[in-house]
C-alpha positions in Angstrom: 128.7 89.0 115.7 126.4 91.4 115.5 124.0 92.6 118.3 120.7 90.7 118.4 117.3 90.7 120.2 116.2 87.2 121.5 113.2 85.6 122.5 112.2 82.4 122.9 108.8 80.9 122.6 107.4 77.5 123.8 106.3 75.3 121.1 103.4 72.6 121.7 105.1 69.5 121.2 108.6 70.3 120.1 111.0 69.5 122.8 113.0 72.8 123.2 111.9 75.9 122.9 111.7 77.9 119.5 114.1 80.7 119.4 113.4 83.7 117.5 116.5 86.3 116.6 116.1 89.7 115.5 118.6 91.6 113.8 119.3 95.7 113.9 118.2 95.7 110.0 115.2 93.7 110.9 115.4 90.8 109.7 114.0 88.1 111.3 115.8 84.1 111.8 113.9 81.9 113.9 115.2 78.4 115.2 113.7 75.3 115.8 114.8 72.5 117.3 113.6 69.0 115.9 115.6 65.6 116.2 115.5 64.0 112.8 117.7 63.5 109.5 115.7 66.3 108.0 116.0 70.5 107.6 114.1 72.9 106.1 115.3 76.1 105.6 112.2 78.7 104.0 112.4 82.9 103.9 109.0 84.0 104.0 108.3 87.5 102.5 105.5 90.0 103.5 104.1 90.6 100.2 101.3 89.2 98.2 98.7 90.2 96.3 98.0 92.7 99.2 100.6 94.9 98.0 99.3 95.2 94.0 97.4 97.5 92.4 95.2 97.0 89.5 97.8 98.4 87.5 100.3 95.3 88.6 98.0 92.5 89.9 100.0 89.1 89.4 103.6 90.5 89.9 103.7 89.1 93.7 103.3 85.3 91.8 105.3 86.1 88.5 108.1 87.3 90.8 108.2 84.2 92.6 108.7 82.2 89.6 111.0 84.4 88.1 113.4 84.2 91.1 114.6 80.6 90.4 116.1 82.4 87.2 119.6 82.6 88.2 121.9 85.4 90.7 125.1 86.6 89.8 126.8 83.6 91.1 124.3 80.7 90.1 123.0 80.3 86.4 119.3 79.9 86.0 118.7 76.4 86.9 121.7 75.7 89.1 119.7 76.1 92.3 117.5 73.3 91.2 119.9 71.0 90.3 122.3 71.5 92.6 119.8 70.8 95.0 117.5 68.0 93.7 120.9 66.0 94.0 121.2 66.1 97.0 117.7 64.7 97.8 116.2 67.8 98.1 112.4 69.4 97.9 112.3 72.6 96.4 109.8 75.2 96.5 107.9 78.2 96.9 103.8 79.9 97.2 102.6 83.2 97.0 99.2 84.7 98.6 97.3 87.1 99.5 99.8 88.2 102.4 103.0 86.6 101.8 105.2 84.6 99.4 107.5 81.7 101.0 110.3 79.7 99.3 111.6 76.5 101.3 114.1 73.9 100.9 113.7 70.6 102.7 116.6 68.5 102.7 119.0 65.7 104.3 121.3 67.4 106.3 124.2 65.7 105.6 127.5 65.1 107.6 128.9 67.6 109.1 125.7 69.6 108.4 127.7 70.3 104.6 124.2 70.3 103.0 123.2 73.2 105.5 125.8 74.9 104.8 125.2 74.7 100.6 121.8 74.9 101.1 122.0 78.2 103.1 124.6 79.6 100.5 122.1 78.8 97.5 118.9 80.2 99.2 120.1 83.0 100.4 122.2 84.3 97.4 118.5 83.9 95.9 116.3 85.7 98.0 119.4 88.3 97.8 120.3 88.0 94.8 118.2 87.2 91.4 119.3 88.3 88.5 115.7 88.0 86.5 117.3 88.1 82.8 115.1 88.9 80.4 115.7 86.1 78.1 114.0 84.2 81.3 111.4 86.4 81.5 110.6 86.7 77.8 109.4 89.8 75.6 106.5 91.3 76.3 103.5 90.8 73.7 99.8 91.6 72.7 97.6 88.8 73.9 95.5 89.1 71.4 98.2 88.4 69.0 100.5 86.3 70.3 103.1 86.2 67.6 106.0 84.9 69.7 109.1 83.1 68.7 110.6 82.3 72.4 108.4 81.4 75.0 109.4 81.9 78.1 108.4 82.1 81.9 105.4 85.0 80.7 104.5 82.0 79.1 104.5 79.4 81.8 102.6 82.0 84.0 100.0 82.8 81.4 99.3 79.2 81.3 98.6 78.4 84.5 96.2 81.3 85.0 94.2 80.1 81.6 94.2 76.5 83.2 92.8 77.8 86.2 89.9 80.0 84.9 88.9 77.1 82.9 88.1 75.3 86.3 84.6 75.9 87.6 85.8 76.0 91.2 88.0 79.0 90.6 85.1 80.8 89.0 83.2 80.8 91.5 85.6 81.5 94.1 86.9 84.6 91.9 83.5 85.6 92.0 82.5 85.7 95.2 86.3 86.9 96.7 85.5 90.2 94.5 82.0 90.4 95.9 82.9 90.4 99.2 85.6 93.0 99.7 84.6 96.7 98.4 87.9 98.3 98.8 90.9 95.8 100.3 93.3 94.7 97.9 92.6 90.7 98.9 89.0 91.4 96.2 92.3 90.8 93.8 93.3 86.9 92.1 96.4 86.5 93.4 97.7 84.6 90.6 96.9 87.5 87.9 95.8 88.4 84.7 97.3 87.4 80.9 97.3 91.1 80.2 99.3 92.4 83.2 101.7 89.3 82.9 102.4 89.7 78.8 103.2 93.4 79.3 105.0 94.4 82.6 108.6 94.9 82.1 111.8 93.4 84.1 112.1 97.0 85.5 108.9 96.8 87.1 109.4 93.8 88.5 113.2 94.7 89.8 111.4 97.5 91.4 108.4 95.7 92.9 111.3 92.8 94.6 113.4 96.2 95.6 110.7 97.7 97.8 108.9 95.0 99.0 111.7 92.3 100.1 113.7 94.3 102.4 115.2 92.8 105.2 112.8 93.8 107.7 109.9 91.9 105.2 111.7 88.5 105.6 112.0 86.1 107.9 114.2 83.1 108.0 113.2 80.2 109.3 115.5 76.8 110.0 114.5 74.0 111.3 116.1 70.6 112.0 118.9 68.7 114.2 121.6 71.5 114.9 122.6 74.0 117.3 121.2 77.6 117.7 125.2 78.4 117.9 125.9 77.0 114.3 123.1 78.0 112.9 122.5 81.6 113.7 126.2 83.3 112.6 125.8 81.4 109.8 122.5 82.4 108.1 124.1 86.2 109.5 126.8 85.4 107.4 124.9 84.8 104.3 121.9 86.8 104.2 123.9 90.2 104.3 121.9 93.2 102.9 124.1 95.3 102.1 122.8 98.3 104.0 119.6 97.7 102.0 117.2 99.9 104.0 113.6 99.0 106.1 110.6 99.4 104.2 106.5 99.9 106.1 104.0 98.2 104.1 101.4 100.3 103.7 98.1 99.3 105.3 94.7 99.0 104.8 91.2 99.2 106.5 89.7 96.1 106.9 86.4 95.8 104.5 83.1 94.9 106.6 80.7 91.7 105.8 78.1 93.1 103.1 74.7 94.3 105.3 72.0 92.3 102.8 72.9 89.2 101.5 74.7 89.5 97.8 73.9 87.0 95.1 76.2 86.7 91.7 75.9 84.2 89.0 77.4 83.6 86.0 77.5 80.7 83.4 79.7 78.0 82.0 80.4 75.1 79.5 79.3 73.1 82.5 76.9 70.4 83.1 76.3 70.8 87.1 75.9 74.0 89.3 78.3 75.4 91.4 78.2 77.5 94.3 80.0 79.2 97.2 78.8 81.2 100.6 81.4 83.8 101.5 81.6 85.7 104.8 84.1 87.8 105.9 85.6 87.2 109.6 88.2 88.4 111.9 91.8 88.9 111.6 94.7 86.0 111.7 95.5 87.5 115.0 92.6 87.3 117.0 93.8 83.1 118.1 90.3 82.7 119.6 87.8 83.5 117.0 89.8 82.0 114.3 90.2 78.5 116.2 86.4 78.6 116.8 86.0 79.0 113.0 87.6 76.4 112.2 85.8 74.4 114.6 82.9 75.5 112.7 84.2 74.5 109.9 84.6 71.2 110.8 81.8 70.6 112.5 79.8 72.1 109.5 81.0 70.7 106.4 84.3 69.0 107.0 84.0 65.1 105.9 81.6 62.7 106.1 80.8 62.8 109.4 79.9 67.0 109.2 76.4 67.9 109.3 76.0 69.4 106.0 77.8 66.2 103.9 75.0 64.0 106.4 72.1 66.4 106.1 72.2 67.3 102.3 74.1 64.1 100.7 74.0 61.2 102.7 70.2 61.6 104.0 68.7 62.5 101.5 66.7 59.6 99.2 67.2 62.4 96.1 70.2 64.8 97.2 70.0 68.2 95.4 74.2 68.4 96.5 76.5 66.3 94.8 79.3 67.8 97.0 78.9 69.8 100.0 82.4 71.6 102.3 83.4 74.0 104.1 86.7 76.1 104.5 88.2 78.8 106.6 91.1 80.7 105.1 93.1 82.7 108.1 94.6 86.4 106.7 95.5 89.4 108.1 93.3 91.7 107.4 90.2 89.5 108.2 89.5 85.9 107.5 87.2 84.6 105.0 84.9 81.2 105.8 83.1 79.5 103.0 80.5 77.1 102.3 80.7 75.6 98.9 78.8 73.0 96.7 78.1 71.3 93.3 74.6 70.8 93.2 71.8 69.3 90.1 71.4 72.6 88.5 67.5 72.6 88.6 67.6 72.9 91.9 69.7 75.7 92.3 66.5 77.8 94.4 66.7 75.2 96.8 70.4 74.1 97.1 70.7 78.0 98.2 67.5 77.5 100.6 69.1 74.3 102.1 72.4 75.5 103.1 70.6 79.0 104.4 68.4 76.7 106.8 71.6 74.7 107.9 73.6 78.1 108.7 70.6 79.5 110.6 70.3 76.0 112.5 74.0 76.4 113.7 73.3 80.2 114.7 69.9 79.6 116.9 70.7 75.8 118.5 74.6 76.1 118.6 76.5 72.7 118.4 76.2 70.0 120.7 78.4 69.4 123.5 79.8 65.9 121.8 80.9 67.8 118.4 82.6 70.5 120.4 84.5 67.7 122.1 84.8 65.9 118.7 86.2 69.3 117.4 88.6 70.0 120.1 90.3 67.0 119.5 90.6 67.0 115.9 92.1 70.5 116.2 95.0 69.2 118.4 95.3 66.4 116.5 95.7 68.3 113.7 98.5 70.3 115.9 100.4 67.7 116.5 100.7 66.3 113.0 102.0 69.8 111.5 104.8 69.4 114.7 105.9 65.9 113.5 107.7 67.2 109.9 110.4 69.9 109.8 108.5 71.5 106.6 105.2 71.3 108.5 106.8 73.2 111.6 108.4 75.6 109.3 105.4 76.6 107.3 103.4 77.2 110.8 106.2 79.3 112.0 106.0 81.3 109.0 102.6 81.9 109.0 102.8 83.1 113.0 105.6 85.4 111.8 104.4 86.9 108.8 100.3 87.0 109.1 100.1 87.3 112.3 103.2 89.3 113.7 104.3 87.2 116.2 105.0 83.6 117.0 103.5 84.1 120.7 100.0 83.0 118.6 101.1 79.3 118.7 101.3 79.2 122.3 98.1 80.8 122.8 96.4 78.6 120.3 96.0 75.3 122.1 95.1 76.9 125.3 92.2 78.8 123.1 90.9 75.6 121.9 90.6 74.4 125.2 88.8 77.2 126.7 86.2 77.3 124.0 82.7 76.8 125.3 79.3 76.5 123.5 78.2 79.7 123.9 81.5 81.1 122.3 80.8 78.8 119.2 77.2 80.2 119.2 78.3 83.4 119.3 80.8 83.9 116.7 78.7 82.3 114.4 75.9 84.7 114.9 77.9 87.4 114.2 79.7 85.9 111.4 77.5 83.7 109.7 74.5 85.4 109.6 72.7 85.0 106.0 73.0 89.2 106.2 76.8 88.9 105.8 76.7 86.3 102.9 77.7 86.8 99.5 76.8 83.8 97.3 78.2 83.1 94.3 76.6 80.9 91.6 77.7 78.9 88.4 75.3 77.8 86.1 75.5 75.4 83.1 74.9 78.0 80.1 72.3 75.9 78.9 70.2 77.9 82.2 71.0 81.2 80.6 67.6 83.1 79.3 
């Protein structure tokens, strides 16, 4: 076999450790043990919409479809099937920073569905074929005079059903308000023109230089052995002498230095709105678990201060809904505060949730939500460790966003370590109304 570099990282609540192989090409295989009846096997591939252009925004998603279209061994469809009857979930996602495909499935005697699985899956991610009677011709899409509709197709619907929907508006509208430069300004799903037009030869090109085999990383988890598992997924993912690729890199946009307001207008009957900060990287463990703290004790549930201060208390809410979110990326994270609110009080809903941010930044939080917040966290931990997809998908994300699987040992101790002051802190220098872009949707009936 060939020469590897091992490590081996301890995993909160898994009973052995997590091993992580890497290989003189540079691919990555990580192993994790987890008693059950269960494995998932996922590749997770460091490309998104971070690596597109204007010129080729959406081919990160359109590839990822297009890869279930068949290899030189396996007709279009055969992986499905082949699959699915065995019990299987198939799968796969693409954002801003990677793309994943998984397979979670019974593992069979004699680990035989391991052994298929791994064959299929890896002849895919080595392998696809993308025919271009799967991808189907290109076309003007202001004239869409098509006899065969194909995957452009299935793509190009999907991204019209989702700028119909008032939510992605105004996300779209304030992720491109926020970032001045950075690729992650781009919707990762795409847009009909780039989708109807690119050709198979740019996509072969864009899955040439971005999945190299120092861009993936394999990930199997289940009831097995480390010395059954590793040769094997060796034995199946081999490249060929397909060479190591750097993705190019970008400097990190900064939070905007006045607060940005955008609006827009819909077929809609209620307003919409979003608060967008940008925050640190995926990689700084600390700061990112104390945004998430924020984010629960903020606006997550019923329980959250903004849900009890803005719908439940009041005798005439101006918010219908009221949440928050923190999305964790490389390159910085972005934390967001959004609502549907009665659209003649949009001068106020904006006033509201400004007086609730600047609340959290001069008093802090309260010693029993940090305590509440802590333990939700873990909680939240220990479900993700229960389900081999769940332990997979966190693995991934270490590995591919954040470089290094070390993170998930450092993250529980970081949420224990977490005082009040540090919550107080990072939301001053996040969450200042300075650093907000806000982003609103109006029913068009408000248009002058």
């Amino acid at each position: 076999m060939e020469e590897l570099k091992k490590t081996e990282v301890k995993y909160p609540y898994l009973e052995k450790p997590v091993e992580i192989y890497e290989r003189q090409c540079g691919h990555k295989i990580i192993f994790a043990y987890k008693k059950g009846s269960l494995i998932n096997i996922s590749s997770w591939v460091k490309t998104g919409s971070i690596n597109e252009n204007d010129g080729n925004n959406g081919i990160s998603h359109f590839l990822e479809h297009l890869m279930f279209k068949g290899t030189s061994k396996h007709k279009a469809g055969e992986f499905d099937r082949t699959l699915e009857s065995k019990g299987a979930i198939v799968n796969a996602a693409t954002w801003k920073d990677y793309t994943f495909y998984y397979v979670t499935i019974p593992k069979g005697s004699d680990n035989r569905n391991f052994k298929d699985t791994l064959e299929l899956h890896a002849d895919m991610m080595l392998d696809p074929v993308i025919p271009d009677n799967e991808i189907g011709e290109p076309f003007d899409i202001n004239n869409p005079n098509i006899k065969t509709k194909r995957e452009r197709h299935v793509v190009i619907e999907e991204i019209r059903m989702r700028k119909d929907q008032p939510w992605t508006k105004v996300y779209n509208q304030v992720n491109a308000n926020m970032y001045s430069n950075h690729p992650y300004k781009r919707d990762v799903i795409g847009n009909e023109q780039i989708i109807s037009t690119v050709t198979r030869q740019t996509v072969l090109d864009y899955y040439k230089t971005h999945y190299t085999p120092n861009n993936i990383t394999t990930v199997i988890v289940g009831d097995m052995k480390a010395e059954d598992v590793i040769p094997a997924v060796i034995k199946e993912f081999d490249f060929k002498g397909r060479q190591k690729r750097a993705n190019e890199k970008y400097p990190h946009d900064l939070p905007v230095k006045k607060t940005k307001e955008v609006q827009s207008y819909s077929k809609i009957n209620t307003g919409f709105l979003m608060f967008g900060y940008l925050a640190a990287p995926a990689a700084d463990i600390k700061t990112s678990a104390i945004l998430e703290m924020i984010a629960l004790i903020l606006g997550q549930g019923q329980s959250s201060r903004l849900y009890q201060e803005l719908v439940e208390k009041p005798k005439k809410p101006v918010f219908n809904i009221i949440s928050t979110d923190f999305y964790q990326f490389r390159d910085g994270g972005n934390f967001f505060i959004q609502a549907n609110f009665k659209p003649d009080f949009k001068n106020e809903a904006i006033s509201l949730i400004k007086n609730q941010t600047e609340k959290l930044i001069n008093e802090g939080v309260t010693e029993k939500e940090l305590k509440k917040a802590k333990k939700k966290l873990k909680a939240c931990f220990a479900e993700n460790s229960e389900t081999v997809s769940d332990i997979a998908e966190t693995i991934g994300f270490y590995m591919t966003v954040c470089d290094k699987l070390e993170c998930v040992e450092e993250y529980i101790e970081a949420i224990e370590n977490i005082t009040l002051e540090d919550v107080k802190s990072t939301a001053k220098k996040y969450l200042g109304i300075n650093n907000a872009v806000i982003s609103v949707l109006m029913p068009e009936t408000y248009q002058k």
